[in-house]
TIKOLBA-238324 format. One record per residue (C-alpha): residue in three letters; x, y, z. Coordinates in nm, 3 decimals, decimal comma, padded with zeros to 5 digits. Layout:
<sites>
SITE ala X Y Z
...
</sites>
This chain:
<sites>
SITE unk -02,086 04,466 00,654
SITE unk -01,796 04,553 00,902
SITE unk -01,739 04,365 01,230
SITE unk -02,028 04,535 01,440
SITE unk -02,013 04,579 01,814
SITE unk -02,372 04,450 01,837
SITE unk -02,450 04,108 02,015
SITE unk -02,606 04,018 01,691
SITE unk -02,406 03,616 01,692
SITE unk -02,217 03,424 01,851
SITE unk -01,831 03,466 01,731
SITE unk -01,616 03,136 01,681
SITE unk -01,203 03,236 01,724
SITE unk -00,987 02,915 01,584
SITE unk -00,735 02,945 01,863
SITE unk -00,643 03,074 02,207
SITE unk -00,464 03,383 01,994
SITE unk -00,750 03,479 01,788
SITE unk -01,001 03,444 02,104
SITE unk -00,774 03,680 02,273
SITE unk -00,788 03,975 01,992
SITE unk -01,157 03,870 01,895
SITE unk -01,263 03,951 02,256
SITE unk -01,166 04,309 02,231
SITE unk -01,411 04,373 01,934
SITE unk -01,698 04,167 01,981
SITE unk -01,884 03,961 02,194
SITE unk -01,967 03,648 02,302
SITE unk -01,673 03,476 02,203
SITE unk -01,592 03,077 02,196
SITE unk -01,288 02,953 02,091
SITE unk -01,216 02,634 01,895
SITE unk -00,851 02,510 02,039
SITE unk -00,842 02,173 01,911
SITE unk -00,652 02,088 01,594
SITE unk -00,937 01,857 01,430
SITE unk -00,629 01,745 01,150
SITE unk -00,455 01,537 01,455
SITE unk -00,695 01,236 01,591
SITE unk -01,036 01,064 01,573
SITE unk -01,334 01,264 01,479
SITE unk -01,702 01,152 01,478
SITE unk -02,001 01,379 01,300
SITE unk -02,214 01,278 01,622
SITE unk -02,149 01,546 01,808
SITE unk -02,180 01,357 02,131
SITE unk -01,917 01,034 02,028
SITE unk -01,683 01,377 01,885
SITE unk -01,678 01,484 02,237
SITE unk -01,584 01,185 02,351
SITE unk -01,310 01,088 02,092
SITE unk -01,176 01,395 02,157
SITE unk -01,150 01,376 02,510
SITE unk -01,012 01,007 02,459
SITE unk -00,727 01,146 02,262
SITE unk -00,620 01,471 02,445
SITE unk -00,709 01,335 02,817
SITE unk -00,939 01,673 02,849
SITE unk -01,193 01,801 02,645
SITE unk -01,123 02,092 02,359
SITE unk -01,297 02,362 02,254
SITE unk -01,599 02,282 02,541
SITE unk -01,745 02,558 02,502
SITE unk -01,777 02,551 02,132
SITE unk -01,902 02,174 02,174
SITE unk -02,175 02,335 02,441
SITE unk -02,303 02,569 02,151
SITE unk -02,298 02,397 01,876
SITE unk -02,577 02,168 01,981
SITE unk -02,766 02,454 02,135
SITE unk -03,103 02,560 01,955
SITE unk -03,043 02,884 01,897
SITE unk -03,162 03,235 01,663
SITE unk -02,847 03,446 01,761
SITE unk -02,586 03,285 01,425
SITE unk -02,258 03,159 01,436
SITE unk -01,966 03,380 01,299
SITE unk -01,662 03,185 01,244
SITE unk -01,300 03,448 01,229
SITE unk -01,209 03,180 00,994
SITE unk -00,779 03,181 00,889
SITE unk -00,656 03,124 00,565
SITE unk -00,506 02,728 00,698
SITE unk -00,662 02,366 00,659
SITE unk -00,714 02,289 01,027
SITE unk -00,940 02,618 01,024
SITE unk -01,139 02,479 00,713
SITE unk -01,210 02,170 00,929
SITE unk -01,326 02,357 01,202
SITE unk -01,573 02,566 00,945
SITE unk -01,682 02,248 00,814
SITE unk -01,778 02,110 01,156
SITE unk -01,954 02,412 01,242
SITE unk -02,176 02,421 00,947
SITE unk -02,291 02,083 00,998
SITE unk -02,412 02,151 01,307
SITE unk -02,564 02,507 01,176
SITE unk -02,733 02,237 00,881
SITE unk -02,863 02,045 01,105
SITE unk -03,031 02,308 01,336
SITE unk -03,093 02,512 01,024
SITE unk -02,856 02,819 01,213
SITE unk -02,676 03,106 01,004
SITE unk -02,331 03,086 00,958
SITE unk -02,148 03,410 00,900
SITE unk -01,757 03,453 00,821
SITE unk -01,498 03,665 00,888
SITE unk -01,221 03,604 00,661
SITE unk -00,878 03,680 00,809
SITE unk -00,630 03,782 00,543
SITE unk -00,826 03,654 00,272
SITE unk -00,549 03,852 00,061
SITE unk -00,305 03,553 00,142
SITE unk -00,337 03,348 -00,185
SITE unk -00,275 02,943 -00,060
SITE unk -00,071 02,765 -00,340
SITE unk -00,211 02,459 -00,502
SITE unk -00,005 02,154 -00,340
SITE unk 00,188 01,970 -00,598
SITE unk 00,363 01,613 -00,551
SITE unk 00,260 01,461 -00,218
SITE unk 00,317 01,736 00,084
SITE unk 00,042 01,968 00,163
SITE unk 00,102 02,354 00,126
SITE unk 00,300 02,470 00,390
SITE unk 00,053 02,663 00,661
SITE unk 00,055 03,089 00,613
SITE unk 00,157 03,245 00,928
SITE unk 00,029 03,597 00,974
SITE unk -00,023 03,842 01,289
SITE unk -00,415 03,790 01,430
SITE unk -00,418 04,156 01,555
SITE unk -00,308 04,283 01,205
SITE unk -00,587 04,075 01,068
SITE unk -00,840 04,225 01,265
SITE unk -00,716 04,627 01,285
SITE unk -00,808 04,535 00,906
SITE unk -01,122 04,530 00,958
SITE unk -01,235 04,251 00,768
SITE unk -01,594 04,207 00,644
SITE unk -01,855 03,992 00,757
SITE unk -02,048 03,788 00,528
SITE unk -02,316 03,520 00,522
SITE unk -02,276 03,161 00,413
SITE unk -02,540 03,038 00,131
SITE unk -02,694 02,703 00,216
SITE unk -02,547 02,565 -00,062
SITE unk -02,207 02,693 00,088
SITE unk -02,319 02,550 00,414
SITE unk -02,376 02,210 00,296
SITE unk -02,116 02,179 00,094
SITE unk -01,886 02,210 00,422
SITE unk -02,113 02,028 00,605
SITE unk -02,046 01,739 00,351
SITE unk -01,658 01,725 00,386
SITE unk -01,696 01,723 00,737
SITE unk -01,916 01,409 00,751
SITE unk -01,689 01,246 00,458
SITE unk -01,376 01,359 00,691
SITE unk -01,556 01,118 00,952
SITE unk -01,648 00,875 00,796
SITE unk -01,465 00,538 00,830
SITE unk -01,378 00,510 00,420
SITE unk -01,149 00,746 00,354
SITE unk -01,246 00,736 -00,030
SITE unk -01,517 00,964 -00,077
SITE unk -01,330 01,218 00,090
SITE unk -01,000 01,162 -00,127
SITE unk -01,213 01,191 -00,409
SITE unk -01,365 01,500 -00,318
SITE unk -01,054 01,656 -00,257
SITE unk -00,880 01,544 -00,566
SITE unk -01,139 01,779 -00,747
SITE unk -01,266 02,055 -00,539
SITE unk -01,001 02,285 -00,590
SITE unk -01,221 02,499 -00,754
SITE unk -01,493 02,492 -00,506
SITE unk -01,269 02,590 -00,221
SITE unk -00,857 02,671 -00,183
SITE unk -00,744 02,456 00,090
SITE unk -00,973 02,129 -00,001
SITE unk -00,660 02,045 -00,247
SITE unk -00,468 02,094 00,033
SITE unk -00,667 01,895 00,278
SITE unk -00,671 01,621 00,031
SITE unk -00,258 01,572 00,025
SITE unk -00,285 01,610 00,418
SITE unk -00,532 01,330 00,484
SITE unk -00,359 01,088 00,232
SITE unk 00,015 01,127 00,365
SITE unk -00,096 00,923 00,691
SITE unk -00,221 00,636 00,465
SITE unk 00,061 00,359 00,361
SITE unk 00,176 00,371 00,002
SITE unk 00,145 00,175 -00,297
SITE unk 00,382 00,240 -00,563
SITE unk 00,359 00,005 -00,827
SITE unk 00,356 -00,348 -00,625
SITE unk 00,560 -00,203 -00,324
SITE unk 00,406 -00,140 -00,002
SITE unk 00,589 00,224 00,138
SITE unk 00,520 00,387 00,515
SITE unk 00,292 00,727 00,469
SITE unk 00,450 01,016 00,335
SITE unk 00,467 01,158 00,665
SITE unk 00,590 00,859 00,828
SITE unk 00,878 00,817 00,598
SITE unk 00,988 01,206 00,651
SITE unk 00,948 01,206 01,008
SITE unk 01,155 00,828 01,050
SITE unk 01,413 00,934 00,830
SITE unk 01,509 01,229 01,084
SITE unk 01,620 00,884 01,336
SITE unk 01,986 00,750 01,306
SITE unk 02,214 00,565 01,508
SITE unk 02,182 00,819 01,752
SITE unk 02,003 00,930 01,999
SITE unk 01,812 01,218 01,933
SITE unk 01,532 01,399 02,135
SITE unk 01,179 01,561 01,944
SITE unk 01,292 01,919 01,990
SITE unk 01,620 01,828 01,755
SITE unk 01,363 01,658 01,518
SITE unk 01,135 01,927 01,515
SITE unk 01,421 02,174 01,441
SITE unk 01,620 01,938 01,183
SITE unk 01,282 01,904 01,008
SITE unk 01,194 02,304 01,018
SITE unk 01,548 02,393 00,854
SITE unk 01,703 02,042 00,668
SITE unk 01,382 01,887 00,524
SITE unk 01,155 02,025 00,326
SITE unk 00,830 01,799 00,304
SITE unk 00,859 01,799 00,675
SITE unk 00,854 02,127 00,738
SITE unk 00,564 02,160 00,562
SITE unk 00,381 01,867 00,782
SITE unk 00,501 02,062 01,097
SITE unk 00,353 02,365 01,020
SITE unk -00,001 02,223 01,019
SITE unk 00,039 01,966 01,313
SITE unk 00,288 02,142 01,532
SITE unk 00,580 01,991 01,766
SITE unk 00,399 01,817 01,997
SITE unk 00,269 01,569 01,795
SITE unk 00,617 01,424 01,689
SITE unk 00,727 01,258 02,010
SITE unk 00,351 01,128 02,017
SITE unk 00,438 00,939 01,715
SITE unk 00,778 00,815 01,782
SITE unk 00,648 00,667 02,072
SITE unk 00,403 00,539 01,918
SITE unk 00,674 00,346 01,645
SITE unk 00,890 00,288 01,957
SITE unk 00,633 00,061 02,177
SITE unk 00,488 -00,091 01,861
SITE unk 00,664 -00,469 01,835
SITE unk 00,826 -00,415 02,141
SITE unk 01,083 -00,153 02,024
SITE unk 01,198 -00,420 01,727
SITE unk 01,232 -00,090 01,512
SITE unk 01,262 00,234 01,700
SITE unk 01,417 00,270 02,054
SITE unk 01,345 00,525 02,287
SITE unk 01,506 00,623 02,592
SITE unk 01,339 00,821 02,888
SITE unk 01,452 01,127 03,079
SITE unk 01,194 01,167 03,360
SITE unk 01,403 01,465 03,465
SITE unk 01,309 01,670 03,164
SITE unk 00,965 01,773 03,199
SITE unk 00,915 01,907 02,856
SITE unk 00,719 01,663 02,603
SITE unk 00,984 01,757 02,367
SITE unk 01,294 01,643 02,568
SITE unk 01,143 01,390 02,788
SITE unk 01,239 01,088 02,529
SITE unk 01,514 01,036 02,299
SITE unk 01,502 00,781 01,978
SITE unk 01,711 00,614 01,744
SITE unk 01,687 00,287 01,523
SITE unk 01,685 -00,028 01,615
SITE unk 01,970 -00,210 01,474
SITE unk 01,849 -00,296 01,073
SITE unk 01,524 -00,125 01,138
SITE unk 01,575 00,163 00,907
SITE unk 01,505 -00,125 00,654
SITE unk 01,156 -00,035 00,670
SITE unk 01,180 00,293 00,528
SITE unk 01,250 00,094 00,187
SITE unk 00,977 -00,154 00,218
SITE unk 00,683 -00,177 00,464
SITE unk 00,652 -00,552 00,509
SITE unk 00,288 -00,554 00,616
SITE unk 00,030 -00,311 00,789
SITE unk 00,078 -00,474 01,084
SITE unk 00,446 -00,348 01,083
SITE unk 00,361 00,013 01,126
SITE unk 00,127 00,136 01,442
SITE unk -00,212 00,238 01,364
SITE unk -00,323 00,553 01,294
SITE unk -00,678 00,750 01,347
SITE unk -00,762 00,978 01,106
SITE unk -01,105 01,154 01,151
SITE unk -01,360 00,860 01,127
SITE unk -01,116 00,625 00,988
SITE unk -00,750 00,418 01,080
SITE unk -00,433 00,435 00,890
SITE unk -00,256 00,110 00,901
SITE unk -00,557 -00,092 00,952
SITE unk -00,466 -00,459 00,857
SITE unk -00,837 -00,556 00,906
SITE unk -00,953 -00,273 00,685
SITE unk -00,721 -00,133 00,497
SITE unk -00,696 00,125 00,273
SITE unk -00,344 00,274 00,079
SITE unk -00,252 00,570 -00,112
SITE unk -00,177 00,587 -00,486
SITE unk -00,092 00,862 -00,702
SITE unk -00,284 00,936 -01,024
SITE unk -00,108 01,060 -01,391
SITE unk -00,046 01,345 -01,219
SITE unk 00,168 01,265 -00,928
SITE unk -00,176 01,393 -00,681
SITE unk -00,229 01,113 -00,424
SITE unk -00,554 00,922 -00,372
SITE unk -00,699 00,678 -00,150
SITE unk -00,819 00,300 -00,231
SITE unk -00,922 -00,026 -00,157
SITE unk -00,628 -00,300 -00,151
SITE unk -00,823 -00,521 -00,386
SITE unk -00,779 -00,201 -00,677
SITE unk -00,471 -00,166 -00,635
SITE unk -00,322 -00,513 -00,773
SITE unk -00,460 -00,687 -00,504
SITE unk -00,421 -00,746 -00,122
SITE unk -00,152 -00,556 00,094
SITE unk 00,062 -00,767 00,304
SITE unk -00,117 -01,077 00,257
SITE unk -00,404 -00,966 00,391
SITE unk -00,791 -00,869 00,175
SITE unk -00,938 -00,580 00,163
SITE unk -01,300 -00,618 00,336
</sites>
């Protein structure tokens, strides 16, 4: 079945772009604009509101938020893009449509684009494509099994769940069930400290971010850009979480200890997020990059329903025979981290 012009569900667009081209098609139209890969997540869908709204200082996708706890006959038709932040969004969706037993339809945009598996321990960099172009295509719309539906359902509650394991696992072997859970899998581990051996490492996107810092000042847009053209690893980070979110995590390493490791310096006159704050090291604290001396070193994390860098339950990344990254408890994996037991 084509896209009809019938009310005949209500049409989900992942982004402000998408709701813009979707609109001219069909109708109604909600549009999910919050990335779900950056932040806290909860799968009640009144504490997600409000860990949502905690982290942004507004409240995303309201409208979607408004619908999906709706009882309702009309289904939900998700113009779902080929990228991991859009398989989170699905996933959230079809919990709710399990829960309220409500149809969930998809329209695939460019389900031609073939997503590489990940190998090592970056995600898949993000496929950009042209929304419009996606749509003059006229993809079709099809319907969701309930097994479908509750598979997805299932990796969004493991995604909030505060043990990070299940998920990991699930990841590390549903590559056949669905493309981008692979992909999801590398993404959700590189924010998780690493144990290599019986060293204790920053997160793999810690370390690739912090090694863009120097002597020098520098502000985020000249990270951003240094990391889109110099580092690859990086690059592929940024094109899942965007720019914005790299000055929210060098300030985040700047204020934690007091500036002992990274220093920032403000520039009220620049409005922009991007050039508002410039970083470098701290004298010696590039050390860190080598060795992580404890979770408490590092700020904290959230992660959907669970914290990165958690000394009082912690969790690390390993990598199995394969190089493909996992997550685990300190006490299997040669014991406590930093002193401290896992609980």
């Amino acid at each position: 079945m084509m896209i009809s012009l019938q009310n005949d569900a209500v049409y989900v667009a992942i982004g402000r772009i998408a709701q813009s081209e979707l609109k001219k098609i069909v109708s109604p139209v909600v549009v999910d604009d919050d990335n779900l890969l950056l932040g806290p997540s909860s799968s009640d869908p009144k504490r997600h509101r409000a860990a949502r709204t905690g982290y942004w200082g507004r409240q995303p996708s309201a409208k979607l938020s408004k619908e999906l706890v709706r009882s309702a006959d009309l289904p939900v038709c998700v113009a779902i893009p080929p990228t991991i932040n859009g398989l989170l969004s699905l996933c959230r969706i079809c919990a709710s449509g399990a829960e309220r037993r409500r149809q969930i339809k998809l329209i695939a945009l460019r389900s031609d684009i073939v997503v590489p598996f990940p190998h090592g321990q970056d995600p898949t960099e993000e496929a950009f494509f042209d929304v419009a172009d996606a749509l003059r295509r006229n993809p079709a719309v099809t319907e969701c099994s309930e097994l479908e539906v509750a598979l997805l359902a299932t990796v969004w509650k493991l995604w909030c769940d505060r043990s990070p394991v299940a998920l990991s696992r699930l990841c590390a072997a549903g590559g056949a069930l669905h493309p981008q859970l692979a992909n999801l899998g590398r993404y959700h581990a590189g924010y998780f400290p690493r144990r290599v051996e019986k060293k204790l490492l920053l997160s793999r996107f810690d370390e690739l971010l912090l090694r863009q810092l120097s002597g020098e000042w520098i502000t985020s847009t000249k990270v951003f850009v240094n990391g889109q053209v110099d580092s690859p690893g990086l690059r592929e980070w940024l094109s899942h979480i965007g720019d914005l979110y790299v000055p929210r995590r060098l300030l985040e390493w700047s204020r934690h200890g007091g500036g002992r490791l990274v220093e920032c310096q403000e520039h009220p006159e620049k409005p922009s997020e991007m050039n508002r704050w410039s970083f470098r090291w701290h004298a010696g604290g590039e050390a860190i990059l080598e060795s992580l001396p404890s979770l408490r070193a590092a700020p904290p994390v959230s992660i959907g329903g669970c914290v990165a860098y958690d000394a009082d339950r912690a969790w690390v990344c390993r990598f199995d025979g394969r190089g493909s990254p996992y997550i685990t408890r300190p006490a299997t994996a040669d014991g406590p981290v930093g002193g401290l037991a896992a609980r």
